[in-house]
ROFI-674887 format. One record per residue (C-alpha): residue in three letters; x, y, z. Coordinates in Angstrom, 3 decimals, m for minus. Each point is the difference from the previous one (the first is absolute). Example, Ala and Ser with C-alpha at 12.3 -4.5 7.8 and 13.67 -1.06 7.14 Angstrom:
2
- ALA/12.300/m4.500/7.800 $
- SER/1.370/3.440/m0.660 $
# end
This chain:
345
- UNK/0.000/0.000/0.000 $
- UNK/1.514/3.554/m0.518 $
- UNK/0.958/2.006/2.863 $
- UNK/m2.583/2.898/m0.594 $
- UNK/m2.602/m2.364/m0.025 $
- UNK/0.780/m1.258/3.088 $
- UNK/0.226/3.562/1.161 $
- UNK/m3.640/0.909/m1.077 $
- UNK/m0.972/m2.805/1.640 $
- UNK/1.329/0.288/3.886 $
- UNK/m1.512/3.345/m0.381 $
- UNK/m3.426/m0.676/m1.378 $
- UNK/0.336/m2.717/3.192 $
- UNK/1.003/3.065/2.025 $
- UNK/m2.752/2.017/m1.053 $
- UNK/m2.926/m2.282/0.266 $
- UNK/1.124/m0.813/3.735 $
- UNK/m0.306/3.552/0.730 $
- UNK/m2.881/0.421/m1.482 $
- UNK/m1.573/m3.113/1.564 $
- UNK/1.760/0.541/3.802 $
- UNK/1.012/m3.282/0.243 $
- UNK/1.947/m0.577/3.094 $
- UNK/4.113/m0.653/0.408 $
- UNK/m0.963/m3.865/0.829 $
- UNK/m1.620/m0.852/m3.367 $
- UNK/1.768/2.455/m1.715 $
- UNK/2.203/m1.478/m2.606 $
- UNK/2.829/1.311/1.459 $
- UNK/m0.266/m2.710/2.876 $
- UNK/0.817/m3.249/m1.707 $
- UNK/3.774/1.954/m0.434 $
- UNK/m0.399/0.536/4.184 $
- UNK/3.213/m2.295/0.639 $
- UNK/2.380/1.663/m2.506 $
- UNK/1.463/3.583/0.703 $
- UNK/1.845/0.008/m3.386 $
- UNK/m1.499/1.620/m3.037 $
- UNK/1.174/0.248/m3.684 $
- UNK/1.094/2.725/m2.104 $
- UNK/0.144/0.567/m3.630 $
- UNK/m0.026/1.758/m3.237 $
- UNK/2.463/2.878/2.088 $
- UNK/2.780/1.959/m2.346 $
- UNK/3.314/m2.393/0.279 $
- UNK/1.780/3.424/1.009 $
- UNK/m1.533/m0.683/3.770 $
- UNK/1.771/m1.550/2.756 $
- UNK/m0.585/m1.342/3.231 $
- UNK/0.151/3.629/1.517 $
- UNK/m2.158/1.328/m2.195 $
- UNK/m2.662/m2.749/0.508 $
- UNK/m0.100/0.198/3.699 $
- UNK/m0.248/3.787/m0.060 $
- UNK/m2.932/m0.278/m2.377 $
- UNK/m2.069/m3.353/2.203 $
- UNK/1.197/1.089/3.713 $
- UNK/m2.732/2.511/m0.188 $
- UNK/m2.684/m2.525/1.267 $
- UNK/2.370/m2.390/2.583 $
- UNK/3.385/m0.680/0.854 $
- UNK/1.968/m2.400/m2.378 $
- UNK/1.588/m3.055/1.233 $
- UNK/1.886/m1.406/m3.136 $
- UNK/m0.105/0.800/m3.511 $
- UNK/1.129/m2.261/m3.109 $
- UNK/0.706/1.506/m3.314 $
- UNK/0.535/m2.425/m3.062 $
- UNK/3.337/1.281/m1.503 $
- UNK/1.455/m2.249/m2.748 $
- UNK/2.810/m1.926/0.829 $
- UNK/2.461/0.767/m2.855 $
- UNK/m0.581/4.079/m0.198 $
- UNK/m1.648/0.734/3.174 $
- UNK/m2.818/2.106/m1.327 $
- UNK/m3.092/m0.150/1.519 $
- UNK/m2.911/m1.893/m1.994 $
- UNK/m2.804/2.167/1.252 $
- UNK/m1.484/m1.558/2.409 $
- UNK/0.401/m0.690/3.894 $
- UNK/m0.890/m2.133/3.307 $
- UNK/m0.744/2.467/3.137 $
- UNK/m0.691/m1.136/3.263 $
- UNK/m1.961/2.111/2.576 $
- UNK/0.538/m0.108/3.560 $
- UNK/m4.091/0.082/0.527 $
- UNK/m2.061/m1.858/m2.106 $
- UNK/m2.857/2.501/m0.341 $
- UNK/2.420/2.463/m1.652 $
- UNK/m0.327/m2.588/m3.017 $
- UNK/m3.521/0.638/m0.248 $
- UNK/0.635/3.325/m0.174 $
- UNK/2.862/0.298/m2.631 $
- UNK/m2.063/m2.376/m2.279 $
- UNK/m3.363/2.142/0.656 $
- UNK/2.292/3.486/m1.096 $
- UNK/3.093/m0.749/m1.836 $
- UNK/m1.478/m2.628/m2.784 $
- UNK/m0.650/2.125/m3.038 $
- UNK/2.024/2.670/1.281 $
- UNK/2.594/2.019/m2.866 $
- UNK/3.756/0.401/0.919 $
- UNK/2.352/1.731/m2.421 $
- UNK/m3.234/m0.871/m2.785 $
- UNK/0.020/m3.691/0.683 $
- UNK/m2.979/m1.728/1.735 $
- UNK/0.930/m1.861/2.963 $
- UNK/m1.900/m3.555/1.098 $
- UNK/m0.437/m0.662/3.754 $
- UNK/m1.154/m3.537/1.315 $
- UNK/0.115/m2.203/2.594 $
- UNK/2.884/m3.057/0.365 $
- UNK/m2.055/m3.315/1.936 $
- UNK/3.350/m1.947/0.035 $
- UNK/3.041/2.125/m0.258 $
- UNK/2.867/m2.564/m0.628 $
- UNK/3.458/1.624/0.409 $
- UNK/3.008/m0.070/m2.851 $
- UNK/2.258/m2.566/m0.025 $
- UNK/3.356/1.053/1.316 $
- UNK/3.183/m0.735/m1.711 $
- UNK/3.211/0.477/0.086 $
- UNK/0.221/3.799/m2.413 $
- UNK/m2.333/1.136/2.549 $
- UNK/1.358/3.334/1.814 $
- UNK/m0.191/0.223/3.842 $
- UNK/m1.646/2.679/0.192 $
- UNK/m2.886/m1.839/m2.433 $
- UNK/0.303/m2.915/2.601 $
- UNK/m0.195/2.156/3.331 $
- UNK/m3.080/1.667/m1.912 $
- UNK/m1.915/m3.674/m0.374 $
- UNK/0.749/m0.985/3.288 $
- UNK/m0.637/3.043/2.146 $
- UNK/m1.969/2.270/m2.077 $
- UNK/0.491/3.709/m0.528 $
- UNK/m2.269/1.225/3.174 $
- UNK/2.032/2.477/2.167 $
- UNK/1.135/m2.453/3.213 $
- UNK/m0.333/1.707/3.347 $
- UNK/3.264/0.508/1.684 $
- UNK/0.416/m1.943/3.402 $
- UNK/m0.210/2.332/2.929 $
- UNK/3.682/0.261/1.289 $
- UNK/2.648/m0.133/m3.104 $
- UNK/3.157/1.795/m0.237 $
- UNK/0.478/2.054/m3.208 $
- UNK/2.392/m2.122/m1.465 $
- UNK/m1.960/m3.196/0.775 $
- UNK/m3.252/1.624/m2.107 $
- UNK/2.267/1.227/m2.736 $
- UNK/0.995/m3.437/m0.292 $
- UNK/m3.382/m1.104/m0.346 $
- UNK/m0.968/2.182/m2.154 $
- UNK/3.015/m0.274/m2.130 $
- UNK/m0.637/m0.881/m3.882 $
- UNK/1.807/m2.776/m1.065 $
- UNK/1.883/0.521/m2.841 $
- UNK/m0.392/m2.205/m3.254 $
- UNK/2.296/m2.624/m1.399 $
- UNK/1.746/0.576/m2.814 $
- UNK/0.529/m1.736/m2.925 $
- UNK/3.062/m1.973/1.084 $
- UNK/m1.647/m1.847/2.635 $
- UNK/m2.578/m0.859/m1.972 $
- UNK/2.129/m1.943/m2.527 $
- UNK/2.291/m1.350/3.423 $
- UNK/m3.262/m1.966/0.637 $
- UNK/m0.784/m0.990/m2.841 $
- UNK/3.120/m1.235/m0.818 $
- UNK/m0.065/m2.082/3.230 $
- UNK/m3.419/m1.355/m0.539 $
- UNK/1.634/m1.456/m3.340 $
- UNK/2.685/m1.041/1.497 $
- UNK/m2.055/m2.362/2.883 $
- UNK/m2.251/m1.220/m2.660 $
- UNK/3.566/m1.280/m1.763 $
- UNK/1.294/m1.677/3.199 $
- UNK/m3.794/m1.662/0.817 $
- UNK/0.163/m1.569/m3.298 $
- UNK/3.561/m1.053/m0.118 $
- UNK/m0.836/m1.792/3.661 $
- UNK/m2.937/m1.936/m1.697 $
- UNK/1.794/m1.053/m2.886 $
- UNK/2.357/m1.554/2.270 $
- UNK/m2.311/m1.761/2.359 $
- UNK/m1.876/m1.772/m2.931 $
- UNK/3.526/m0.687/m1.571 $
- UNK/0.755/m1.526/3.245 $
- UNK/m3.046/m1.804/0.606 $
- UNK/0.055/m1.756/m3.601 $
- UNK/3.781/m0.947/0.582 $
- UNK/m0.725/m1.428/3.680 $
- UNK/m3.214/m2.172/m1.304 $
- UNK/0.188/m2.736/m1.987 $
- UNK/m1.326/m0.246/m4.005 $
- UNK/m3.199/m1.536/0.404 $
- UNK/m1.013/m2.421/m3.280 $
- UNK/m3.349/m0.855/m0.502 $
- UNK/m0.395/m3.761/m0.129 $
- UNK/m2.541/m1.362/m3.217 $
- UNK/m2.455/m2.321/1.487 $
- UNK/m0.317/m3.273/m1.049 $
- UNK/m2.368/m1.493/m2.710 $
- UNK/m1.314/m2.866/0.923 $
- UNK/m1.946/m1.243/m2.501 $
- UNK/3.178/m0.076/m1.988 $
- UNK/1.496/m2.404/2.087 $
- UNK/m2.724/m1.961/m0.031 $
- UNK/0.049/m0.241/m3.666 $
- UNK/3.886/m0.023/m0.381 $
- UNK/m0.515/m3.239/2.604 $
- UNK/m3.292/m1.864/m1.661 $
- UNK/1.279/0.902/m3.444 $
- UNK/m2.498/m0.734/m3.087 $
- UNK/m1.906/m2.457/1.942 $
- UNK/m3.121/2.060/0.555 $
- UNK/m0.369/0.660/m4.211 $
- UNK/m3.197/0.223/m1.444 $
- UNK/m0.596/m3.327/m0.440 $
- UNK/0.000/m0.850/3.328 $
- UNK/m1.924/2.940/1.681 $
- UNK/m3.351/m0.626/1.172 $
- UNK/m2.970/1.348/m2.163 $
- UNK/1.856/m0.409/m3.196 $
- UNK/m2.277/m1.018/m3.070 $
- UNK/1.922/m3.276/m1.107 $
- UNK/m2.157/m0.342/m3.215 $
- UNK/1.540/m1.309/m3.278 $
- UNK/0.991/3.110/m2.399 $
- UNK/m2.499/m1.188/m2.734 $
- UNK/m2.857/0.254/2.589 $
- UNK/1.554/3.770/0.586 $
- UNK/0.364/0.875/m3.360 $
- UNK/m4.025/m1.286/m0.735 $
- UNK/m0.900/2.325/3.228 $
- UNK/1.406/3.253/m1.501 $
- UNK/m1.104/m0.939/m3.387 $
- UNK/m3.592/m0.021/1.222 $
- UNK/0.663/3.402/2.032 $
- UNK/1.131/1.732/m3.001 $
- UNK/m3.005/m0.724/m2.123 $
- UNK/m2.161/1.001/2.593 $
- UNK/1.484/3.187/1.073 $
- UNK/2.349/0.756/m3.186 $
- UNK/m3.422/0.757/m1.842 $
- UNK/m1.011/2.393/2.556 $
- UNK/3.710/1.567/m0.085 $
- UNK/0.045/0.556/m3.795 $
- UNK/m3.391/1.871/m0.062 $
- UNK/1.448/2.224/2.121 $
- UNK/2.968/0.805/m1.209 $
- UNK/m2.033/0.206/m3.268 $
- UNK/m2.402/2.237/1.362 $
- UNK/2.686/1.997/1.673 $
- UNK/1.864/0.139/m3.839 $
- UNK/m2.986/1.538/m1.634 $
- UNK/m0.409/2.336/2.661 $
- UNK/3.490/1.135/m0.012 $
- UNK/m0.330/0.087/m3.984 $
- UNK/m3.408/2.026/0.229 $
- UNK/1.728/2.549/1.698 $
- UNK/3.228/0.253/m2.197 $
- UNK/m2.387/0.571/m2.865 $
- UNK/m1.847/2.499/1.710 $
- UNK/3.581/1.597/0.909 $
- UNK/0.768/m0.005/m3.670 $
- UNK/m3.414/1.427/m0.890 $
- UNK/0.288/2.911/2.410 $
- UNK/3.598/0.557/m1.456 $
- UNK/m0.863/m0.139/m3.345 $
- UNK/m3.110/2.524/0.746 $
- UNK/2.319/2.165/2.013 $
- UNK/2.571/m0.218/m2.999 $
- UNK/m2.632/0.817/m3.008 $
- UNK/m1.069/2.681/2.376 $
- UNK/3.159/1.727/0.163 $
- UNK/0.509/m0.300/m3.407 $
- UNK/m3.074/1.939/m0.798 $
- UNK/0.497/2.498/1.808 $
- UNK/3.670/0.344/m1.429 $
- UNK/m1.748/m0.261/m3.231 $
- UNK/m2.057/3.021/0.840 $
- UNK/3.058/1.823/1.501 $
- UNK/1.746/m0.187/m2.829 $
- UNK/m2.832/0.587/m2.583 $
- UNK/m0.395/3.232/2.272 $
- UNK/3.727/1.062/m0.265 $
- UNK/m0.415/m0.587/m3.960 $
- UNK/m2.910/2.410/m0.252 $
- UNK/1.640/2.373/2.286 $
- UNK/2.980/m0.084/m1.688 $
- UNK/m1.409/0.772/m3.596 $
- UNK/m2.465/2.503/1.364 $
- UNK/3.638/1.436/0.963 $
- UNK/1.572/m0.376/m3.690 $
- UNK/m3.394/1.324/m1.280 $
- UNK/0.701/2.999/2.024 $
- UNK/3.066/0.517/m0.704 $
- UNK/m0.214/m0.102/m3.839 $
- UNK/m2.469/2.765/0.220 $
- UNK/2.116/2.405/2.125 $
- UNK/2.596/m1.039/m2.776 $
- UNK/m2.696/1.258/m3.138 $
- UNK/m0.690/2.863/2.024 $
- UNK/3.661/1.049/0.256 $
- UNK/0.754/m0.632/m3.552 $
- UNK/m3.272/2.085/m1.105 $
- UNK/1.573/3.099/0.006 $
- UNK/3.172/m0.969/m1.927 $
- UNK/m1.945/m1.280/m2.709 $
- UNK/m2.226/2.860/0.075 $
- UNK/3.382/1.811/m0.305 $
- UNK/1.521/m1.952/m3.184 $
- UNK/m3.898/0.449/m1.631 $
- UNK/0.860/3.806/m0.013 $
- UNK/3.052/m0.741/m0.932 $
- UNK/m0.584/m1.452/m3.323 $
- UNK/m2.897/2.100/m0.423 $
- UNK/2.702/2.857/m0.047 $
- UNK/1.958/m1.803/m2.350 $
- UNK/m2.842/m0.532/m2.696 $
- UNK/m0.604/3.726/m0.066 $
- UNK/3.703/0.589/m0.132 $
- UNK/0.063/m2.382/m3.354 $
- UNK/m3.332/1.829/m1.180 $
- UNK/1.990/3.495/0.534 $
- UNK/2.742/m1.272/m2.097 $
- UNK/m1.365/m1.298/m2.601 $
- UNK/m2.642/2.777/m0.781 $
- UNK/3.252/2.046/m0.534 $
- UNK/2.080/m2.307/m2.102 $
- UNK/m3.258/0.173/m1.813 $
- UNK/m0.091/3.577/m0.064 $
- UNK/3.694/0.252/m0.950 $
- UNK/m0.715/m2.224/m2.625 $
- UNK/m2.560/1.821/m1.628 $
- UNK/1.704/2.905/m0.076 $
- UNK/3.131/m1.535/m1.253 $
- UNK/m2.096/m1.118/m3.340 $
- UNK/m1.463/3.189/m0.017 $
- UNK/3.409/1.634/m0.177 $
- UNK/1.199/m2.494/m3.049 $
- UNK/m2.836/0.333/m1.886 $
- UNK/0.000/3.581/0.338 $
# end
């Protein structure tokens, strides 16, 4: 479910109890009446433990607060466990801070029923540990202290650095080494010290019996043998086969023309399925012929078209030709004329 949801909801819960005046007993704030831890989330990661208890010690005194950092950066993942000194000033903080804006984000209060602590390892700070164990509620000093003895107390213990860190690590690897090194020896040492133990096979019996008795008990001489003459044999399964080798070859006849009726109707489906692609190939390609000479159609009339005005163009041409010849010879014949003219004159 998302987080604003769950929001709306504890308040719409808040809202109809107030409305209603239901009492703190069946309130639903009382099955959580055991736990004085609440959760925290959806807060900016920029907050910090400080920050947190500033903002929720309005409405009780915190005990212990746990804020989920992650363990290779140390950033905070938005979200935290507090733990009140009261347990009424959980109802409260639910009842006013769920919903609630800080630095734009919308915060989401609740209730914890089991609150079940971090495991603590070894990367763990001191200060993280003391923290866990005693909570961050101000202790009351004892009555008669010297200075020095409540410094001392009070006194922050500083953190480890990074060389002690890989000291004990280094030493954890090394007593895993020397653990398995000492039970590599003890088996070694067992397995030299106790004998190889070989399975014995367990005897047949029956075999000796028939290594010992030999052939004797062949069929022949077992009980319940048929000791009939071969010919007698030979008559029995003779008379077996014609009455049940009938029956047998009508069925595997029967079982041969059913096995050939549906070959044939195989071959019949093929054959349709064949013929029917071959149609429609048929009409493919009679469709790609009539497409194709609707296309050469086309094309030699775009051709005519383009060579229409060239032959328009030699037409006027030789029309200008004729009437050049014409021109001509109407003056050789003029010429002509006059050229008699001139002899005769």
């Amino acid at each position: 479910m998302n987080p604003l949801t769950k929001v709306k909801l504890i308040n719409e819960l808040n809202e109809k109890e107030a409305e209603l005046g239901v009492k703190d007993s069946v309130s639903w704030h009382s099955v959580y009446k055991d736990s004085a831890w609440v959760f925290i989330g959806g807060f900016p990661y920029e907050l910090t433990e400080g920050d947190i208890i500033c903002v929720f010690s309005q409405y009780g005194e915190i005990a212990n607060i746990n804020l989920v950092r992650d363990k290779k950066t140390g950033k905070s993942k938005g979200f935290c466990f507090l733990c009140y000194e009261d347990q009424r000033s959980t109802i409260l903080a639910v009842d006013n801070f769920n919903g609630i804006k800080i630095k734009g984000r919308t915060i989401r209060v609740d209730h914890v029923a089991n609150y079940r602590p971090p495991k603590d390892t070894d990367d763990i700070d001191d200060i993280t540990k003391r923290l866990r164990e005693e909570g961050c509620a101000p202790s009351v000093p004892p009555p008669c202290t010297s200075e020095s003895e409540s410094e001392e107390d009070y006194a922050v213990p500083l953190k480890k650095t990074k060389k002690d860190k890989k000291e004990k690590k280094k030493k954890k690897k090394e007593k895993k080494k020397l653990l398995k090194e000492e039970k590599h020896e003890a088996r070694t040492e067992t397995s030299a010290s106790s004998p190889v133990r070989v399975k014995k096979e367990k005897e047949d019996t029956a075999y000796e019996k028939y290594a010992v008795k030999g052939l004797a008990g062949s069929r022949r001489d077992r009980p319940g043998q048929d000791s009939r003459n071969p010919h007698d044999r030979a008559d029995e399964v003779d008379r077996f086969r014609d009455r049940y080798g009938g029956e047998r070859d009508r069925d595997r006849e029967e079982d041969k023309k059913t096995d050939r009726n549906r070959e044939d109707k195989r071959h019949e489906d093929t054959r349709q399925r064949d013929r029917e692609g071959d149609r429609e190939r048929d009409r493919g390609r009679r469709g790609d012929r009539e497409r194709n000479g609707e296309r050469e159609r086309e094309r030699d009339r775009e051709r005519e078209r383009e060579r229409e005005p060239e032959r328009d163009r030699e037409r006027e041409r030789d029309r200008d030709r004729r009437e050049r010849d014409r021109g001509n010879d109407r003056g050789f014949a003029k010429h002509r004329d006059h050229s008699r003219e001139r002899e005769h004159r």
